[in-house]
VOBA-1610 file (N, C-alpha, C; in pm, whole numbers, padded with zeros to 5 digits, always signed):
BEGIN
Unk-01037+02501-00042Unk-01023+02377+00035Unk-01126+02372+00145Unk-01193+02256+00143Unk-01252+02252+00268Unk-01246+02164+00356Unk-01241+02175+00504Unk-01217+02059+00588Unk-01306+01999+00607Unk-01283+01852+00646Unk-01329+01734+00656Unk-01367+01761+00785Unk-01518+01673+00821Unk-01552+01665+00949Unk-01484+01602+01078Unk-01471+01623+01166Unk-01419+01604+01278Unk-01350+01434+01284Unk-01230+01444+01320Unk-01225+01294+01250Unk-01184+01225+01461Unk-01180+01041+01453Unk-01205+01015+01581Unk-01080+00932+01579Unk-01018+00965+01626Unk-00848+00876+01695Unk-00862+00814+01865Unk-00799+00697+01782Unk-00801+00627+02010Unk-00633+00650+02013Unk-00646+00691+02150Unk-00526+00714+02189Unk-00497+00545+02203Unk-00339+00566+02187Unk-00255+00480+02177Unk-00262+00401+02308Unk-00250+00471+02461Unk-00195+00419+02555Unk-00336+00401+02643Unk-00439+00474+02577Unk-00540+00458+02707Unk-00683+00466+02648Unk-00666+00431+02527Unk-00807+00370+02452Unk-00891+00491+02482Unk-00868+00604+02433Unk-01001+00745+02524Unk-00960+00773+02358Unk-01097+00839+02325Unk-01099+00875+02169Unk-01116+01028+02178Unk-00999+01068+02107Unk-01011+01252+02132Unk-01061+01327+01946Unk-01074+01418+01925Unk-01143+01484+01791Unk-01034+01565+01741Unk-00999+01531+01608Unk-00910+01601+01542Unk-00962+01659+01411Unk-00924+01764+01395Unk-01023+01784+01243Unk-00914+01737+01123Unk-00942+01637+01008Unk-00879+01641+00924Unk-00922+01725+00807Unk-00799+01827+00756Unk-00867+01871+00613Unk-00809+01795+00476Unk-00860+01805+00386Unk-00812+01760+00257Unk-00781+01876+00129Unk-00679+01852+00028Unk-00686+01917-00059Unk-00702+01887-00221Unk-00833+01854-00257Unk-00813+01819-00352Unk-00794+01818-00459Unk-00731+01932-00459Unk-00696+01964-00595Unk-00576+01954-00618Unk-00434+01901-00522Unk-00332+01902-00492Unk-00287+01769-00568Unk-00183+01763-00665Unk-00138+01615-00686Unk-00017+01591-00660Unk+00049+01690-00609Unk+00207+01669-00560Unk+00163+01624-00381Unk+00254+01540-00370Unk+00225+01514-00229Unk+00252+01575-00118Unk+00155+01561-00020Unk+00179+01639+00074Unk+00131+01618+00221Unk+00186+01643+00309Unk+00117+01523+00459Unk-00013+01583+00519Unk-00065+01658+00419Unk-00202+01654+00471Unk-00340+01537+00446Unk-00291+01588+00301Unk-00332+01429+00204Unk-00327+01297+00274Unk-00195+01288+00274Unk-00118+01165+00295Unk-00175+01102+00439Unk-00204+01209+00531Unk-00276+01138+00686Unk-00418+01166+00611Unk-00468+01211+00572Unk-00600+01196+00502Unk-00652+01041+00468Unk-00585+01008+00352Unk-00576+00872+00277Unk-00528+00749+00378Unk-00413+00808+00438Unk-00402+00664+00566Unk-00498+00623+00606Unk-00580+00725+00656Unk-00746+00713+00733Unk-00838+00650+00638Unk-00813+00679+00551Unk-00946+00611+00426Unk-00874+00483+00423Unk-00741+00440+00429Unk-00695+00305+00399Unk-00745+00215+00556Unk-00735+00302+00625Unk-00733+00245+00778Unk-00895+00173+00785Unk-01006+00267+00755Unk-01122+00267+00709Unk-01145+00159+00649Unk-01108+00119+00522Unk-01139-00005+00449Unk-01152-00126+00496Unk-01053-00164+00656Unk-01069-00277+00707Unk-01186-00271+00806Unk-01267-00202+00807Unk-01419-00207+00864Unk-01494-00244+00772Unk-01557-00338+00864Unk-01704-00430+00830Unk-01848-00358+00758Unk-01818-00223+00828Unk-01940-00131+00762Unk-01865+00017+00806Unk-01795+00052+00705Unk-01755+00152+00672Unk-01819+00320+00683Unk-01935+00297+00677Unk-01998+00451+00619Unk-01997+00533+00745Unk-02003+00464+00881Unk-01983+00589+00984Unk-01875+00649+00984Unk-01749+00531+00978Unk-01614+00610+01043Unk-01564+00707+00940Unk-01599+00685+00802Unk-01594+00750+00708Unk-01608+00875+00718Unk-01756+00874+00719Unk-01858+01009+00766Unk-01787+01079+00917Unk-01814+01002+00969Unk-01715+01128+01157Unk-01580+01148+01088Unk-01450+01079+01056Unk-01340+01118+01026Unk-01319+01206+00917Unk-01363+01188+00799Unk-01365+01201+00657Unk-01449+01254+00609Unk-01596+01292+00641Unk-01698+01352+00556Unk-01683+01298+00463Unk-01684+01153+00434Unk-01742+01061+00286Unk-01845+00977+00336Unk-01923+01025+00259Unk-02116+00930+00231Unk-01985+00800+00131Unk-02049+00695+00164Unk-01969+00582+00138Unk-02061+00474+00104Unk-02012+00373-00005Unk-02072+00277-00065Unk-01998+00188-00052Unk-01968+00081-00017Unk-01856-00019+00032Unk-01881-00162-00083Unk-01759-00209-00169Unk-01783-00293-00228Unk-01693-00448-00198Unk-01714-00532-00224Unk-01689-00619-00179Unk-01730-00811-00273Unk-01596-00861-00327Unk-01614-00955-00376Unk-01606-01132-00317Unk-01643-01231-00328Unk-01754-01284-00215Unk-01565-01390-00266Unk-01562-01442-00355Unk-01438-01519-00367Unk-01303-01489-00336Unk-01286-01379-00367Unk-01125-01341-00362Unk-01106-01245-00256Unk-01257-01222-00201Unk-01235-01120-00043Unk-01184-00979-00074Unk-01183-00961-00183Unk-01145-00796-00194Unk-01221-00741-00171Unk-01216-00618-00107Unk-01306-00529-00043Unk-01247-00369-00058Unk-01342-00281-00020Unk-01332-00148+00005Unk-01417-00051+00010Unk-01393+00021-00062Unk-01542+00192-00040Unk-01532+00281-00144Unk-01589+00341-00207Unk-01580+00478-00273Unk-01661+00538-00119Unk-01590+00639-00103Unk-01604+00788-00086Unk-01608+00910-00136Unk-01743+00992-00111Unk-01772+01070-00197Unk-01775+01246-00116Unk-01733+01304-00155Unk-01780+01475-00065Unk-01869+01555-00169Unk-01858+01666-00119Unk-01866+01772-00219Unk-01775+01785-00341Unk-01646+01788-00252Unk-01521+01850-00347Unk-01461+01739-00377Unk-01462+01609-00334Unk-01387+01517-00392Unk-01419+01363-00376Unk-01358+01235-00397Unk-01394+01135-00410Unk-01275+01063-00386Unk-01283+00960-00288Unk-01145+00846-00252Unk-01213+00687-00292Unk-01179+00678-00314Unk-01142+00486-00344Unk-01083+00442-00268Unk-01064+00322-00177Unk-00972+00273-00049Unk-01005+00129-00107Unk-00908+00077-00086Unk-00867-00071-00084Unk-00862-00126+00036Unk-00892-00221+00075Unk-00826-00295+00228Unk-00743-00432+00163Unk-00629-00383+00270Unk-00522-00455+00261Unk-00607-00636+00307Unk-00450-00711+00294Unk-00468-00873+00379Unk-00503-00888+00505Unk-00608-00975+00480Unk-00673-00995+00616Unk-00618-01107+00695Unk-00529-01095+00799Unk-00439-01208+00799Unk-00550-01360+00853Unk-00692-01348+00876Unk-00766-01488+00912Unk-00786-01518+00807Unk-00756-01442+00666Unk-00874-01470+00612Unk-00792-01524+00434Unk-00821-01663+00423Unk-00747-01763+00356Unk-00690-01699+00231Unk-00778-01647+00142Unk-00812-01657+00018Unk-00740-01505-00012Unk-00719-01399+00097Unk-00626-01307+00044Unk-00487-01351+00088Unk-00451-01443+00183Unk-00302-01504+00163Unk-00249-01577-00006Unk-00374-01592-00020Unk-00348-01701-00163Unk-00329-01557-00265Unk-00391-01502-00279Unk-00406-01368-00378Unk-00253-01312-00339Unk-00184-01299-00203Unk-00082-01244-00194Unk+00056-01325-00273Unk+00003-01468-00214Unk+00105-01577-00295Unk+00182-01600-00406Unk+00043-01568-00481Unk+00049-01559-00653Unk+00130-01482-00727Unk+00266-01545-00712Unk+00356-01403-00748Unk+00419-01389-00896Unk+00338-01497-00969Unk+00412-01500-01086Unk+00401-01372-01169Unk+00454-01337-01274Unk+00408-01204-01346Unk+00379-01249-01499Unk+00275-01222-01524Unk+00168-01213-01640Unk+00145-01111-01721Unk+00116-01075-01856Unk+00127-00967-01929Unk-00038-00977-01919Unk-00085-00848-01941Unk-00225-00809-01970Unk-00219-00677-02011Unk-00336-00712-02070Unk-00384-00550-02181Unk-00363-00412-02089Unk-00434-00426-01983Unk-00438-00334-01918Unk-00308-00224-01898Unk-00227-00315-01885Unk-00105-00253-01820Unk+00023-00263-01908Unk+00125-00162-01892Unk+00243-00206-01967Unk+00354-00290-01878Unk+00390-00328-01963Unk+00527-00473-01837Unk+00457-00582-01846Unk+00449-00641-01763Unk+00364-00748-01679Unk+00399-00756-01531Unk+00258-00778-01482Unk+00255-00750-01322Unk+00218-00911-01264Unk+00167-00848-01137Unk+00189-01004-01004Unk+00025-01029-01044Unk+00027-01142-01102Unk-00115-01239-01110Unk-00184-01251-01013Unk-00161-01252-00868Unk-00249-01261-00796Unk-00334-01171-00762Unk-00269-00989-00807Unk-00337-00880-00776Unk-00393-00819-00931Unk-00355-00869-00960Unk-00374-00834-01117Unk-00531-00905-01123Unk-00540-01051-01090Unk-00696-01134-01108Unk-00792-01089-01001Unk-00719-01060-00865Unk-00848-00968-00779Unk-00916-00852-00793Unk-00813-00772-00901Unk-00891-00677-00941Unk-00983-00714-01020Unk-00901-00774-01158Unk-01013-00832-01227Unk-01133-00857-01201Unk-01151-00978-01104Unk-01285-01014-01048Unk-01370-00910-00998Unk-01286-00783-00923Unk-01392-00699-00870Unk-01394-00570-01002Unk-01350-00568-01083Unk-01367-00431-01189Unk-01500-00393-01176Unk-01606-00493-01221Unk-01738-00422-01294Unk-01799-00370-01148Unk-01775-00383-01022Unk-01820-00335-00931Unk-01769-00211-00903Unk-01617-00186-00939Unk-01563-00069-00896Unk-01630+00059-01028Unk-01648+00017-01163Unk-01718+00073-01262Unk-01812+00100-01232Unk-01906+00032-01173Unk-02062+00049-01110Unk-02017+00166-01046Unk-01963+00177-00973Unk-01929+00249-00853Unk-01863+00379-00867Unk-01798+00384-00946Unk-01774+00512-01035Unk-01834+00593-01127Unk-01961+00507-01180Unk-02056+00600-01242Unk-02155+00685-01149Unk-02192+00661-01086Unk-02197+00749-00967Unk-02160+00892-00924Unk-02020+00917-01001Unk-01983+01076-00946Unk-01939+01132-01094Unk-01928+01245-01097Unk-01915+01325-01169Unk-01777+01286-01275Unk-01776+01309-01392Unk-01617+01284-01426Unk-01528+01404-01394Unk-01578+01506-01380Unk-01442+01611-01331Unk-01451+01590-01138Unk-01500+01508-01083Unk-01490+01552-00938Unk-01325+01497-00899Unk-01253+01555-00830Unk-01113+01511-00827Unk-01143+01370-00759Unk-01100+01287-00783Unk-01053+01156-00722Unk-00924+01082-00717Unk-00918+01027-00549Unk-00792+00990-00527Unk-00804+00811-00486Unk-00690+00760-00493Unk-00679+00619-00459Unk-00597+00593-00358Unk-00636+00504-00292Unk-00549+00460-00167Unk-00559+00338-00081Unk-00470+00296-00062Unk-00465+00129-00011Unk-00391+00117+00085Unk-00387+00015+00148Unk-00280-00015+00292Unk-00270-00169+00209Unk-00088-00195+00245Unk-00034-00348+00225Unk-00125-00374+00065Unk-00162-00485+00031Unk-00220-00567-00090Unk-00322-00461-00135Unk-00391-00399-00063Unk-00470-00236-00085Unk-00430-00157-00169Unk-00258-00110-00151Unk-00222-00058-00211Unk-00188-00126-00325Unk-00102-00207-00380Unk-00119-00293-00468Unk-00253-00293-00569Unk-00345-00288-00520Unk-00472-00240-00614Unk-00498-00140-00669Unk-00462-00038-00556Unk-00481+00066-00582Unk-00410+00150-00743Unk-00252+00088-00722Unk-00175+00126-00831Unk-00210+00090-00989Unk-00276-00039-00954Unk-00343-00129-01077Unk-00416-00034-01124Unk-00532-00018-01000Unk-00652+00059-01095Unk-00583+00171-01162Unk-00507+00245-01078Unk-00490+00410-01129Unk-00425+00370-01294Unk-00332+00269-01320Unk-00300+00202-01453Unk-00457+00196-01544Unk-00568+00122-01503Unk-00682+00131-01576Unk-00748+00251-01633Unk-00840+00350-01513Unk-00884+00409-01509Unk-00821+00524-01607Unk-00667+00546-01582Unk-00607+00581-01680Unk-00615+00582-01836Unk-00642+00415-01850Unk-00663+00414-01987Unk-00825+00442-02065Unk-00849+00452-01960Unk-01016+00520-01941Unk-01056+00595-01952Unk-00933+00719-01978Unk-00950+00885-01974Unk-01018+00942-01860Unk-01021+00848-01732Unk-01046+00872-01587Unk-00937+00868-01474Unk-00854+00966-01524Unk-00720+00936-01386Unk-00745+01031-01284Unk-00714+00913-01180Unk-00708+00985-01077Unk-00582+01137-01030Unk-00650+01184-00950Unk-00564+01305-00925Unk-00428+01224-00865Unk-00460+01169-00768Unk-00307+01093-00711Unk-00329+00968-00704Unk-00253+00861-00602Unk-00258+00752-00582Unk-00164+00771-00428Unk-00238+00737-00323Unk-00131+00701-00160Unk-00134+00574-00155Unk-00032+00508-00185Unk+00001+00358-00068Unk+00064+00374+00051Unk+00042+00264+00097Unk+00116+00252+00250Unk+00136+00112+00279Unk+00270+00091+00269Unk+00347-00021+00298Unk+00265-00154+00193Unk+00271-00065+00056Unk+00257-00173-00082Unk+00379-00259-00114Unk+00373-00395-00114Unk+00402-00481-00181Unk+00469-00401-00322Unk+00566-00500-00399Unk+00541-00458-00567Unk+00478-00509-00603Unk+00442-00453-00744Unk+00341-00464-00800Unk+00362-00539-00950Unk+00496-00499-01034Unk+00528-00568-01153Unk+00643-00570-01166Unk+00670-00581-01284Unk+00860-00595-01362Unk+00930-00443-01360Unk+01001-00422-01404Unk+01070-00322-01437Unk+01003-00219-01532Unk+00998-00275-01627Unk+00883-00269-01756Unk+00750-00203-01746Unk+00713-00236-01638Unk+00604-00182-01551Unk+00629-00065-01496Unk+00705-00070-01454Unk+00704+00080-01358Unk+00816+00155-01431Unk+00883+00121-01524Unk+00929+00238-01637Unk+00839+00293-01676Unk+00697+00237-01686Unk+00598+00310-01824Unk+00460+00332-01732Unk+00539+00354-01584Unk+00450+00425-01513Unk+00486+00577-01471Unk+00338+00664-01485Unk+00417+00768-01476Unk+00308+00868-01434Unk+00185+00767-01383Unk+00125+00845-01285Unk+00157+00924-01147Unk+00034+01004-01032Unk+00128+01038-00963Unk+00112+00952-00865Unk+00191+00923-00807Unk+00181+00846-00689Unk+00280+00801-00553Unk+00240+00821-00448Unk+00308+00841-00344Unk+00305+00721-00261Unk+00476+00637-00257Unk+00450+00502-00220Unk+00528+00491-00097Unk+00423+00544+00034Unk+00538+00566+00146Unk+00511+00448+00218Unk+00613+00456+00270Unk+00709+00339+00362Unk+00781+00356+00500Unk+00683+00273+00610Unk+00689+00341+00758Unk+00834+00255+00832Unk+00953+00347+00835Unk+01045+00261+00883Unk+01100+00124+00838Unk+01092+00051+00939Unk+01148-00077+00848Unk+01037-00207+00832Unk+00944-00169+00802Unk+00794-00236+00693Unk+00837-00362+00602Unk+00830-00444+00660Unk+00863-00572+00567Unk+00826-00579+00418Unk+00693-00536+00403Unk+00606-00581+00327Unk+00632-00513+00188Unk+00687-00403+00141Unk+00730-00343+00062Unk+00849-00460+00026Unk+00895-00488+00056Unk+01046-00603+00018Unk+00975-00668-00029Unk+00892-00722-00075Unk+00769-00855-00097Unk+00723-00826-00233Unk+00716-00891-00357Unk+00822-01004-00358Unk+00928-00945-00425Unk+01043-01009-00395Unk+01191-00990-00409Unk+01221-00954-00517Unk+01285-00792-00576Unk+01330-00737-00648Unk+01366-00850-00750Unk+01456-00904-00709Unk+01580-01013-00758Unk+01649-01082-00689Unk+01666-01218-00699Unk+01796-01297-00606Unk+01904-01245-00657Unk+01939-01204-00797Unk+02071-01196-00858Unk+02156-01069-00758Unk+02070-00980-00702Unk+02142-00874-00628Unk+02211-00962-00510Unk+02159-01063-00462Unk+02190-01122-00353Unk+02295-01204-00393Unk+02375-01226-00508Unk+02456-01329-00531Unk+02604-01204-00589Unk+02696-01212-00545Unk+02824-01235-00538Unk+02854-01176-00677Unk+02921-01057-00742Unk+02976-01032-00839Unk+03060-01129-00911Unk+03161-01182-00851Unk+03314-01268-00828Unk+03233-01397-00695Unk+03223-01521-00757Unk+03233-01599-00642Unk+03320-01625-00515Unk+03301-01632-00422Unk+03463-01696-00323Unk+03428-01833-00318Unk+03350-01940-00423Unk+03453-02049-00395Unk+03513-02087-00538Unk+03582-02167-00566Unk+03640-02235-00723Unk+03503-02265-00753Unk+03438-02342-00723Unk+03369-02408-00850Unk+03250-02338-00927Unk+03310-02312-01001Unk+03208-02233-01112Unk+03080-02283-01154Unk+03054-02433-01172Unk+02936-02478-01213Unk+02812-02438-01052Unk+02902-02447-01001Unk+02771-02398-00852Unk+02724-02307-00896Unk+02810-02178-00874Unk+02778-02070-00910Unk+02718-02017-01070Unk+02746-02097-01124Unk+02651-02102-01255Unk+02503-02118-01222Unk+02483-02277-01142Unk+02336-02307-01121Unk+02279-02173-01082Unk+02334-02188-00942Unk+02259-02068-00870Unk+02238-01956-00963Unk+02320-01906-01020Unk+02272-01749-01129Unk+02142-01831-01189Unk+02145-01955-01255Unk+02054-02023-01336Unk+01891-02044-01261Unk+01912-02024-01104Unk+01827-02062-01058Unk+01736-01937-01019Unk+01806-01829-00968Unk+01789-01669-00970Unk+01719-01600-01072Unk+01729-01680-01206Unk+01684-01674-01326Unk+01515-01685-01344Unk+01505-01766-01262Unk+01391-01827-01242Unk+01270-01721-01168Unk+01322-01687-01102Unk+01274-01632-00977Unk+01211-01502-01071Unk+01075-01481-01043Unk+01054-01327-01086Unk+01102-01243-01053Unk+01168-01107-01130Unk+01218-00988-01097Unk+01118-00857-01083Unk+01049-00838-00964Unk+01022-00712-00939Unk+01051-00581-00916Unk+00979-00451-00888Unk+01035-00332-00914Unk+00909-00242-00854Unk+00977-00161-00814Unk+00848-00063-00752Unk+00805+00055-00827Unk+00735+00098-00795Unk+00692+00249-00909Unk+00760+00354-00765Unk+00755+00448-00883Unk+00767+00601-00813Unk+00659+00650-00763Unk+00660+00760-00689Unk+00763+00800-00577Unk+00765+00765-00460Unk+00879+00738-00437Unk+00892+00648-00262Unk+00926+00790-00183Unk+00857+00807-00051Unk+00798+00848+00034Unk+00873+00772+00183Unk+00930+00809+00241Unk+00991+00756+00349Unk+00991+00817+00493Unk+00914+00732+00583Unk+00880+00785+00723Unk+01032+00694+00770Unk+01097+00788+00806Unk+01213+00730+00916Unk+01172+00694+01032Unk+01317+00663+01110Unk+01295+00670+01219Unk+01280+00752+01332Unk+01322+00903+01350Unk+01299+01000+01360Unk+01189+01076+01359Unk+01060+01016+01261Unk+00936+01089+01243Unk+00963+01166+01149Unk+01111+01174+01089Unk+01120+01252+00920Unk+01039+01210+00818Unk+00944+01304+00750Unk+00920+01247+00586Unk+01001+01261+00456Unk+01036+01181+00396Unk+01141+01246+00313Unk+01069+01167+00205Unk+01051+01275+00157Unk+01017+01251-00041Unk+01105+01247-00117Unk+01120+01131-00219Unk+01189+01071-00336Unk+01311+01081-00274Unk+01280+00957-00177Unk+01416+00925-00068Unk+01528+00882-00136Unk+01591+00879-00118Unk+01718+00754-00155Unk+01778+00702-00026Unk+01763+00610+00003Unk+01824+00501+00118Unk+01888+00391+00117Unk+01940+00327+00231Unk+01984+00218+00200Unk+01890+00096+00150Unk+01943-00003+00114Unk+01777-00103+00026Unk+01729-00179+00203Unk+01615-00171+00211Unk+01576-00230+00307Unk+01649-00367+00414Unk+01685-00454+00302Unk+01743-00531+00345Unk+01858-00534+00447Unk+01966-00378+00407Unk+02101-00401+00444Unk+02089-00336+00640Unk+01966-00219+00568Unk+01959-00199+00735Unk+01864-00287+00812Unk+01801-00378+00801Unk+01718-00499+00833Unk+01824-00606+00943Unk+01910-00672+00870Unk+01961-00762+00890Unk+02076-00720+00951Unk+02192-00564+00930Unk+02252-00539+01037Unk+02205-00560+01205Unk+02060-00472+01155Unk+01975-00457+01343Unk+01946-00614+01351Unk+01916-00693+01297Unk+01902-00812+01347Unk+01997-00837+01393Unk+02135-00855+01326Unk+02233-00930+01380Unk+02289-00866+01532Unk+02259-00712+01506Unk+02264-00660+01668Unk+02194-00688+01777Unk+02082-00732+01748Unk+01984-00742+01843Unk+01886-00885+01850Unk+01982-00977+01778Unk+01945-01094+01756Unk+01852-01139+01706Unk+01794-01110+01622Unk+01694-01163+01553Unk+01568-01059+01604Unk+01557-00983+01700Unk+01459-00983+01779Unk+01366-00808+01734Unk+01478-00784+01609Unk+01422-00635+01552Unk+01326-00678+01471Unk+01306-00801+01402Unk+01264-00853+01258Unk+01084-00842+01317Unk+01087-00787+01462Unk+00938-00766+01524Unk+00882-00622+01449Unk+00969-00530+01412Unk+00987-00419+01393Unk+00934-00432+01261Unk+00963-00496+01193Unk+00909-00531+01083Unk+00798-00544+01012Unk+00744-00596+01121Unk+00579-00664+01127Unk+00493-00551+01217Unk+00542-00481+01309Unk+00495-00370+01403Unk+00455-00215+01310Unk+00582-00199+01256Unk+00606-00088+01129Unk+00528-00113+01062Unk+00462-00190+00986Unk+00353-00291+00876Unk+00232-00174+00921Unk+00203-00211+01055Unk+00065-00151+01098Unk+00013-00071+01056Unk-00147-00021+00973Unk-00162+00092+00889Unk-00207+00247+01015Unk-00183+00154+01167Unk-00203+00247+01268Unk-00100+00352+01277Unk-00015+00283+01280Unk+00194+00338+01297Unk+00230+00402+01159Unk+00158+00397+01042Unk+00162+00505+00984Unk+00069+00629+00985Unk-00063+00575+01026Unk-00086+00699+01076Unk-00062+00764+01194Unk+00023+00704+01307Unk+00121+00743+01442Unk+00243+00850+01317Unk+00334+00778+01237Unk+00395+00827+01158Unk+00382+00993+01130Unk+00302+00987+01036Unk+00254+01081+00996Unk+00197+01189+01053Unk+00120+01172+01186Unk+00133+01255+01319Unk+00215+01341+01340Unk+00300+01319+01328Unk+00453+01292+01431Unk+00476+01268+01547Unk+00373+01130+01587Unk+00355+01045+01685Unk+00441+00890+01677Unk+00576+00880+01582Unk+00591+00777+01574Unk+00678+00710+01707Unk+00668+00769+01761Unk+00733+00742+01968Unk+00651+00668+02072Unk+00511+00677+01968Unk+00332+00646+02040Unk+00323+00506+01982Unk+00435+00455+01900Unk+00375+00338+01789Unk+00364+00257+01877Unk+00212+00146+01767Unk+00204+00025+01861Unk+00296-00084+01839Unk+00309-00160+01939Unk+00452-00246+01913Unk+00363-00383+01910Unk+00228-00441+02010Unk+00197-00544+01960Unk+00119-00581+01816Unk+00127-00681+01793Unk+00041-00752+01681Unk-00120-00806+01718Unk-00178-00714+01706Unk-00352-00772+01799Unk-00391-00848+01678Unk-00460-00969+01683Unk-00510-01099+01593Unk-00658-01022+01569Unk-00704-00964+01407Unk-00810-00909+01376Unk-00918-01027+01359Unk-01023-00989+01423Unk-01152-01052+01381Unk-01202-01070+01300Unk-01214-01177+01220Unk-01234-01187+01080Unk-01446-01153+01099Unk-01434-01087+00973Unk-01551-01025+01019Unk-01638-01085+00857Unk-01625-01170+00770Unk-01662-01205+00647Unk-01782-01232+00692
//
């Protein structure tokens, strides 16, 4: 194993940037929080405009940054000695055209993949493939390579590792952080790569889009009329049913990591704290999101998290 060059963190409370060394292991495909704050940083990375320094000081990756002019997808291969990352950047909230890509939630069958997945991430990859191919011929086929995304990032990320796969090019792992789903059920039964889909507290964005309404509706109705309650099942019907892949990865609240968690479903502890605290946790939501506060997380700095929402500079 060798460590990564000196990597550069701003403190939380007083903007002074102190030197931490990150190492990596890449030969490792079971997960593990060295990795895992590794890859945050490469996801964190992706939402820069020109990538190849912070890369290089944090990460020791010489970096090629790609980027598609319509659908705004963006990111980097990173390259070392010993290994190679791929980073996705998540939604850019100025920036139109990945709200629309997030939107698109219908689910579509394609070759690529088994199930059928969310059209909107499914066609951004699309559009950017032959660049990420370009971009992969480039390194070696045995050099280990990993994937990793923040929010809609990750979401890509899982796609590709589905491709590349069928490519006889899989990656060693796959890190998300606070991914969206990605397809049906179907999908992530007949996934069975490795991949580590952690989730910082109570992160909205993983709930997105909705498993199912039918969980949300009533075994036994409480009122008489049955034709209501007919529609509604009828209308629930409608609604795409999503599903997440394995393995979920869970940063509590505590600063615990707990691998192949089992918890309550997001929702139930969501909307208790709301109703305790009036609406006013559902900030927590959107705060937790931050790909900063997972790497606070993962620290075991999550006491340091940032609580505002700073409006990013759209930098296109």
């Amino acid at each position: 194993m060798e460590a990564a060059t000196s990597d550069l963190i701003a403190d939380a409370h007083h903007g002074a940037i102190r030197r931490v060394g990150l190492p990596f292991e890449p030969t490792d495909s079971s997960f593990n929080r060295t990795n895992a704050l590794y890859l945050a940083h490469a996801a964190d990375i992706a939402y820069h405009r020109a990538p190849a320094q912070a890369a290089q000081e944090r990460l020791g990756l010489d970096v090629v940054a790609f980027r598609h002019k319509l659908t705004r997808t963006r990111g980097f291969l990173g390259v070392s000695d010993t290994h190679a990352v791929l980073s996705f950047r998540g939604s850019d909230p100025v920036t139109l055209q990945t709200w629309i890509t997030d939107a698109v939630v219908r689910l579509v069958k394609r070759d690529h993949y088994h199930g059928r997945v969310h059209l909107g991430f499914s066609a951004a990859l699309k559009h950017t493939w032959y660049k990420i191919e370009r971009l992969l011929k480039r390194i070696e086929d045995d050099k280990p390579l990993f994937l990793t995304g923040h929010s809609m990032g990750g979401a890509l990320a899982v796609l590709t590792a589905c491709r590349l796969a069928k490519l006889n090019r899989p990656a060693v792992a796959t890190y998300t952080f606070g991914s969206p789903r990605v397809g049906d059920p179907n999908f992530c039964d007949g996934y069975d790569l490795p991949t580590y889909r952690i989730v910082n507290r109570l992160d909205l964005v993983p709930e997105m889009p909705m498993a199912s309404l039918k969980r949300l509706l009533p075994e036994t109705p409480r009122f008489t009329n049955g034709k209501i309650f007919d529609k509604l099942k009828e209308m629930a019907d409608r609604v795409p049913c999503y599903a997440h892949v394995k393995t979920f990865v869970y940063i509590d609240r505590d600063g615990a990591i707990i691998e192949n968690a089992d918890i309550e479903p997001w929702h139930v502890h969501a909307v208790a704290r709301a109703i305790a605290t009036r609406g006013k946790s559902f900030h927590e939501g959107i705060t937790d999101h931050l790909i900063s506060n997972y790497i606070r997380g993962l620290q075991g700095q999550a006491e340091k998290k940032q609580t505002g929402v700073r409006r990013r500079i759209r930098v296109d």
